[in-house]
N, C-alpha and C positions, 0 to 999 in steps of 0.2 A: 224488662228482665230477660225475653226471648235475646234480643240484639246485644246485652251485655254476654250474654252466656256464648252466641255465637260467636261476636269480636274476639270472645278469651280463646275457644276451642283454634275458629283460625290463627289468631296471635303465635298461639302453642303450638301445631305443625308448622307452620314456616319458622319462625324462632327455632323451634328444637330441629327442623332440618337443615337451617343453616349453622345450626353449633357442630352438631355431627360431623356436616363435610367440613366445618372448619378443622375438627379434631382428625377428621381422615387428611386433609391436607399437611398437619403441621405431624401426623404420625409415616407419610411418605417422606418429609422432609427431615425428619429424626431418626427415624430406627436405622439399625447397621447394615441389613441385608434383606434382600431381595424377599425372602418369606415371611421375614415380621412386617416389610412393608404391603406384602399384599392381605394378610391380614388386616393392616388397617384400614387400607383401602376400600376390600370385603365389605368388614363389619359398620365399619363407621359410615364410608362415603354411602353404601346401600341404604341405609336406614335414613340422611340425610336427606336424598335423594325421593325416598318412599313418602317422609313425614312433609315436605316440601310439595309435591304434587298432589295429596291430600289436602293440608292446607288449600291448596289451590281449586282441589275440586268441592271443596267447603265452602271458599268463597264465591266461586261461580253457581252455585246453588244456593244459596245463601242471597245474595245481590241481585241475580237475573232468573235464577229459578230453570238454573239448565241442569241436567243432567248429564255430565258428560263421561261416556263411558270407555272414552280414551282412553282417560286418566286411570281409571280401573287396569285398563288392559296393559299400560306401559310400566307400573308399577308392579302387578304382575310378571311381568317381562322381564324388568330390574331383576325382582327378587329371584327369577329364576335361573340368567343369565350371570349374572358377577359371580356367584362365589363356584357356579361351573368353570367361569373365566378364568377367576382366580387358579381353581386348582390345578387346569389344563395345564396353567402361567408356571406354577412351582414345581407340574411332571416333569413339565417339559426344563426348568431352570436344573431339576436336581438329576436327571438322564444328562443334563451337557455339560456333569459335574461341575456345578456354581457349588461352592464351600458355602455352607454354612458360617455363620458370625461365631467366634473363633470360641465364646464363653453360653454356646450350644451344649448343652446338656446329653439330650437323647434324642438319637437322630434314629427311628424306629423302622424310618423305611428303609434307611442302609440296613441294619440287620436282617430286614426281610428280605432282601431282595440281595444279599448276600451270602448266608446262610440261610438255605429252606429249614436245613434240622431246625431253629430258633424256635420255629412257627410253633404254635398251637395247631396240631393236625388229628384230625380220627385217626380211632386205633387202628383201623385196616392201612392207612396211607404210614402210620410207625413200621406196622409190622411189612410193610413193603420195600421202607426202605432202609431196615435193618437188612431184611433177606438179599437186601439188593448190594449194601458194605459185606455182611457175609458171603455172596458172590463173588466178589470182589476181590475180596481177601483171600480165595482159595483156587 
């Protein structure tokens, strides 16, 4: 029963981590631009990636009775590293004005970061830069 239940558990991380990066793969090779591809990349390829080494340190525990606390650590590492990568990936693509895919809805960091009035700001940063257009004006 123990050996059945383990077979299934590893079966299930490697299987589901190689469905994952298969869906991150076939969502870089589909989506229109640069920010829904790294989304997929992100979400999907990380998780593939996680469930995949898991797997893996199932079966090495499982089979030889190792403990390997690599695996812990590079998973760890994974999950901390990609979606910083990703985002660094998309400051950096949308500061070297990369356009957005053309049927883009709301692009909210243009707003921000062209208009500050847009922002949600405390009352004292309104009332300052009211005072500062009525400066301005006179």
């Amino acid at each position: 029963m123990t050996e059945i239940l383990m077979t299934s558990l590893i079966a299930f991380f490697i299987l589901g981590g190689a469905f994952f990066s298969f869906v991150g793969a076939v969502g870089v090779i589909r989506l229109p631009d640069i920010y829904t591809r790294l989304q997929a990349t992100t979400k999907s390829a990380t998780l593939g990636v996680m469930m995949t080494m898991l797997g893996a340190f199932f079966y090495f525990w499982y089979t030889e009775g190792l403990i390997d606390t690599q695996l812990f650590l590079a998973v760890l590492f994974i999950f901390t590293t990609a979606p910083l990568g990703a985002h660094m990936i998309a400051r950096s693509a949308f500061h070297a004005d990369v356009e957005p895919y053309k049927l883009t809805i709301l692009n909210e960091l243009k707003r921000d970061e062209t208009n500050p009035e847009d922002q949600i700001i405390g009352d004292t940063q309104r009332v300052q830069v009211q005072r500062k257009k009525d400066e301005d004006e006179s």
